[in-house]
N, C-alpha and C positions, 0 to 999 in steps of 0.2 A: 516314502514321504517323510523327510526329515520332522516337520514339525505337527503334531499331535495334537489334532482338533479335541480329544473329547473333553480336557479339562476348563478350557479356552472355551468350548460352549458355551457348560455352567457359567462360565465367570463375566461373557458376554449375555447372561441372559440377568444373573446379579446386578448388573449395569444398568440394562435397561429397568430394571424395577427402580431404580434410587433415582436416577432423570423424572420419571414420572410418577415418583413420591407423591400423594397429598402435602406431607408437610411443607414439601417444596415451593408448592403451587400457592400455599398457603404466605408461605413469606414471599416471595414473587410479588405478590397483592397488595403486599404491605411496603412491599419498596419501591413500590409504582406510588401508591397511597404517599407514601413519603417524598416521593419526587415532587407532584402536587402542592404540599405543603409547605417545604422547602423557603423562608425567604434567600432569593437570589442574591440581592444587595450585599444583606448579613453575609452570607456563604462565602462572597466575593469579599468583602474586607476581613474573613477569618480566615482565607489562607493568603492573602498579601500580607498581612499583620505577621503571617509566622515568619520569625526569622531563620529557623532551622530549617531545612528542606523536607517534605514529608517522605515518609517508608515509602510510599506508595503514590503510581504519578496520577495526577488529578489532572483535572478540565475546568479552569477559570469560565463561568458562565458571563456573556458579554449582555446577554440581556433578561429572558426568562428561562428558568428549570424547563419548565414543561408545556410547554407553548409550541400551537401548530401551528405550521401554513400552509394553506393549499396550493396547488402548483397552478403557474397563471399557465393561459395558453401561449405554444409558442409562436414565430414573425410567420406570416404568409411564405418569407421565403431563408433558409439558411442552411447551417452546416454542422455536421457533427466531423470534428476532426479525430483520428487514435493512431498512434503510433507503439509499438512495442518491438522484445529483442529477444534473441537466443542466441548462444554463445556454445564454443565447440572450446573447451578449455584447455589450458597447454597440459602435457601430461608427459609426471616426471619419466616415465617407461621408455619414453621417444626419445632417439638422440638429437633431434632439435627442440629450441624451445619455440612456439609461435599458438599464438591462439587467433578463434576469427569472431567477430563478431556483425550477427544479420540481424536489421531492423525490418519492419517492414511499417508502411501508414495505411490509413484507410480516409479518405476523403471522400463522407457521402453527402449531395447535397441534395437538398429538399426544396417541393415548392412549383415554380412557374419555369424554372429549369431545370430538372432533377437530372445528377450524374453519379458518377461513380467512380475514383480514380483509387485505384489500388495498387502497391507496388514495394519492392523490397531494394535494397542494398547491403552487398556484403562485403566485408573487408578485412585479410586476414595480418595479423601485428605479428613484427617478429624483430622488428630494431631494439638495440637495447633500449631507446628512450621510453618505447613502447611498453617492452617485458619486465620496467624497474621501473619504480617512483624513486629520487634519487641518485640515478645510475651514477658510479663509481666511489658515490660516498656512503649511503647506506644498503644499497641496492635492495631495496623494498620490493618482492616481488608481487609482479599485480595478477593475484589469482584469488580465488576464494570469495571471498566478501569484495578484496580490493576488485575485482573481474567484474564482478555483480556491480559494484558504481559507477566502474566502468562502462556496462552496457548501459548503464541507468542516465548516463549523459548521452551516452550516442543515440537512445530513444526519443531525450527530452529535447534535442539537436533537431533529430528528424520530425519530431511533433512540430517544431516551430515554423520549419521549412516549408510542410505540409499545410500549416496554417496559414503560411503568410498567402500562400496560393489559392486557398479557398475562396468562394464568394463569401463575403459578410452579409450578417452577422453569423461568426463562428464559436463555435467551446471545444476545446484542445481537452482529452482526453487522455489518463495516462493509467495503464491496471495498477492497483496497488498505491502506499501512501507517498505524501511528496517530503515524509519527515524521513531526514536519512539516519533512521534509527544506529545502523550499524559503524558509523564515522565515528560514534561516544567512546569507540574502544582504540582507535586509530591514533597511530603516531601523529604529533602535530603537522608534519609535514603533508599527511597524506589528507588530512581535513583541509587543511588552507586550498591544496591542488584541485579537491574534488569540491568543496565550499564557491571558491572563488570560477567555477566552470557551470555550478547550479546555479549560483544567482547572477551570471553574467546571463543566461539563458531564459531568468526569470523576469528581467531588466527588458529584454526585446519583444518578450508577452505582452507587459504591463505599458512600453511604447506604442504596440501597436495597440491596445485596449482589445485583447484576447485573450478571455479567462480559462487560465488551466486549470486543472482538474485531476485530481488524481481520487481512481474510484475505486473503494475497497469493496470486494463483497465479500459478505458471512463473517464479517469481519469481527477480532479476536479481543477489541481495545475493550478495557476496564474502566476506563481514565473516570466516566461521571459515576459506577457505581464505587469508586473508591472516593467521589468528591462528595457521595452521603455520608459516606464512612469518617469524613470530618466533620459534617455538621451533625453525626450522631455523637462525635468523639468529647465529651466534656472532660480530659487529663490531655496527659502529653502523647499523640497518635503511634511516638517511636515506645512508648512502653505502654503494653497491652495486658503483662501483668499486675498493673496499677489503675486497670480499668475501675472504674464508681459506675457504670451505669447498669441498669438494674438489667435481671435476666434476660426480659422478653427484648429490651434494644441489645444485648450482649448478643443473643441469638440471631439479630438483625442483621447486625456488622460481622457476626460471621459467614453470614447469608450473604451478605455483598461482596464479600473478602473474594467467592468465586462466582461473582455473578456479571453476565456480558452484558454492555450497554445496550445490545438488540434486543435483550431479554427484558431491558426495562422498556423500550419503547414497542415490544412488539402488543400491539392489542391498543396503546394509546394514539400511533398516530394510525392515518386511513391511507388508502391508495393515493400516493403523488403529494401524500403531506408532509413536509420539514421538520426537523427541529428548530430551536432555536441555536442560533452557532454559537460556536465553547474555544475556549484558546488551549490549545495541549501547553503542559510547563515542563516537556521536554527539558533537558540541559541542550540539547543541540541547535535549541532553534534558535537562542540568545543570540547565535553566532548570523540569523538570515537578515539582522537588519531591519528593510521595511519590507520583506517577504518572508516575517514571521508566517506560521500556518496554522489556520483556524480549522473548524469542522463541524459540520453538523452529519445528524441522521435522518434519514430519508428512507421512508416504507415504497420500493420503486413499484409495489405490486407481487407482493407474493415473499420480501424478501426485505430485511431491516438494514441498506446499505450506511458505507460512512463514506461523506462526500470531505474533502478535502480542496484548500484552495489558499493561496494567500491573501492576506491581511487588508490588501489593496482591491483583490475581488470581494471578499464577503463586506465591505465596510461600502460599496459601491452597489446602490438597488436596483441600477441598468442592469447589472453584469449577472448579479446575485439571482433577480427572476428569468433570468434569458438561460443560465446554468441548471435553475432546476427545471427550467421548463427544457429545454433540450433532455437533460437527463431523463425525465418522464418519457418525454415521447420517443428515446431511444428505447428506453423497458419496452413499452406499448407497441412498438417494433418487432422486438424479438421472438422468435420460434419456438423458446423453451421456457420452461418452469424449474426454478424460478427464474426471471426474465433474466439477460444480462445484453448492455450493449451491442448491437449490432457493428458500430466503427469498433469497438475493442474486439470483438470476436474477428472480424474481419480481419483486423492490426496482425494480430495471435498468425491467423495463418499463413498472412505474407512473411512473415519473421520465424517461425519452427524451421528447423534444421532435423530432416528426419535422419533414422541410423543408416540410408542408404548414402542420404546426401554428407555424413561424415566420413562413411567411408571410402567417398568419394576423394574428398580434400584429402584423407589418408593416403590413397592411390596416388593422388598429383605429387604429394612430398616426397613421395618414395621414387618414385617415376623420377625426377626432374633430381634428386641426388644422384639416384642411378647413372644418370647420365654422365655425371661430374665424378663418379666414380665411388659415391660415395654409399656404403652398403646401410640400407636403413633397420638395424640391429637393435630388436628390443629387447626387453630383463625377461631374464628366466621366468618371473613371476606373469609380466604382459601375455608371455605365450602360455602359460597355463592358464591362465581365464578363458582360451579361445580354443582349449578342449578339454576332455572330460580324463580324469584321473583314471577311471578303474572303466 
């Protein structure tokens, strides 16, 4: 066995003592306490007022810090929409290049006619319009990240489709956030392509008045404990060693420097209660328009998600209580602990591509070269992954 548990114990059992610190649990209390006291207004014109952009990405709050709501009940009759994707990626070992990508939706609906429409599409790319962003002048190949936004539109496609088919009223579901974090590092070219195909999809939502949703769980975002870390900050936030604030707040903002926004809201809000919604100040979102993207937290039961939705959904109270009351009664749904959507779990396994079903498409490429004469000859390296050296 290659890798040697016994030091890796120790240092896992190290671990678990510093998570469950006193001191920890100690400032915890105090950042929740802080969250409370917080004016909102103030916070909000201290970091529009900066004109320097902060170290660290914050959460404009649009109305209260720490303010709950309970989830209303949902319509007698309606629809939870999910759609999601999995992708077989091109891979440089193969002597073609083609990758596939399967969606699948979940269409459940609830009520005085409850059904169930479940189903996948899959479709594998292999022109060069497909394999390049570009093709012949920069040839940008789309894999990696670019693959991933790839699928991330053919999901957001399929959700829509899926939606327009539902009975109303419906909430389109999507796993994960609708902020395309990773386009911030992208050639201009490939922002405009993948920008101009999200919010043209975002555009046919907000026609139909069907609010999406893009639902994070256990989610990783900092954004409002680093938005105390400015209303703790009395200097300038990008130099910290020219901090003036006294010990016990110095220890405070280091405490939030690693602390998760579930960690402040777990214990403050109760089963099926909201936050108030907050505006992320991404650099990316500048570019969505009027499908800028807002977010709140939500306790779905057992579990501090972050709900996610445009500007146009959370500023509208139809939409805003129909989203979390679906959201709720989809946790209150679920078979597991901690809850998670039933249409997204559903979504998930019309759209997985298991390792038989890729080496299946493997099979067909090779096959159908074969035919044409053409021998499907992979690197040295491909065949030694698929046996053992010694």
């Amino acid at each position: 066995m290659p890798l040697k548990l016994g030091p890796i114990n120790e240092q896992v059992e190290d671990m678990a003592r510093s998570v469950t610190a006193e001191e920890r649990r100690e400032q915890l209390d105090k950042a929740r306490k802080l969250l409370r006291a917080a004016d909102a207004e103030k916070l909000k014109a201290k970091i529009r007022n900066r004109r320097n952009p902060f170290p660290w990405l914050v959460a404009v709050p649009t109305g209260t810090l720490s303010g709950a709501f309970p989830s209303p009940d949902p319509p007698r009759d309606f629809s939870a929409v999910a759609a999601d994707g999995s992708s077989i990626p091109t891979d440089r070992h193969s002597p073609v290049r083609f990758y596939v990508i399967n969606t699948g939706h979940a269409v459940l609906t609830y009520g005085r006619h409850p059904n169930a429409d479940l189903d996948s599409a899959g479709q594998l790319y292999f022109e060069e319009k497909d394999l390049y962003i570009s093709p012949g002048r920069k040839n940008i190949p789309v894999e990696g990240t670019r693959l991933g936004m790839k699928m991330g539109m053919a999901e957001l496609q399929a959700l829509l489709a899926a939606s327009r088919s539902a009975s109303q009223p419906a909430v389109a579901l999507r796993d994960g956030s609708l902020i395309l974090w990773a386009l911030q590092n992208e050639d201009e070219e490939v922002q405009h392509r993948f920008l101009g195909e999200f919010k043209a999809c975002l555009e046919e939502f907000q026609t139909s008045r069907i609010p999406v949703v893009g639902y994070v769980s256990y989610t990783g975002s900092h954004d409002l404990a680093n938005t105390l870390r400015v209303w703790l900050c009395q200097d300038d936030p990008s130099d910290c060693d020219a901090c003036s604030l006294s010990k016990e707040n110095r220890t405070l903002c280091s405490f939030l420097s690693t602390t998760l926004d579930r960690q402040l809201f777990d214990g403050l809000l109760q089963d099926g209660e909201r936050s108030d919604v907050f505006e992320s100040r991404s650099a990316i979102l500048d570019r969505y328009g009027d499908h800028r993207i807002q977010f709140f937290y939500m306790d779905v039961g057992g579990e501090i998600a972050r709900i996610e939705a445009p500007q146009w959904v959370m500023r509208d109270a139809e939409m805003l209580e129909l989203m979390q009351a679906v959201i709720y009664d989809q946790c209150q749904r679920s078979g597991g602990y901690p809850p998670y959507p039933p249409a997204l779990q559903e979504a998930h396994e019309q759209a997985v591509i298991g390792t038989a079903e890729r080496r299946l498409v493997e099979d067909l490429v090779e096959q159908a070269l074969a035919e044409r004469g053409i021998v499907y000859a992979r690197s040295a390296k491909a065949y030694s992954k698929r046996r053992r050296g010694v």
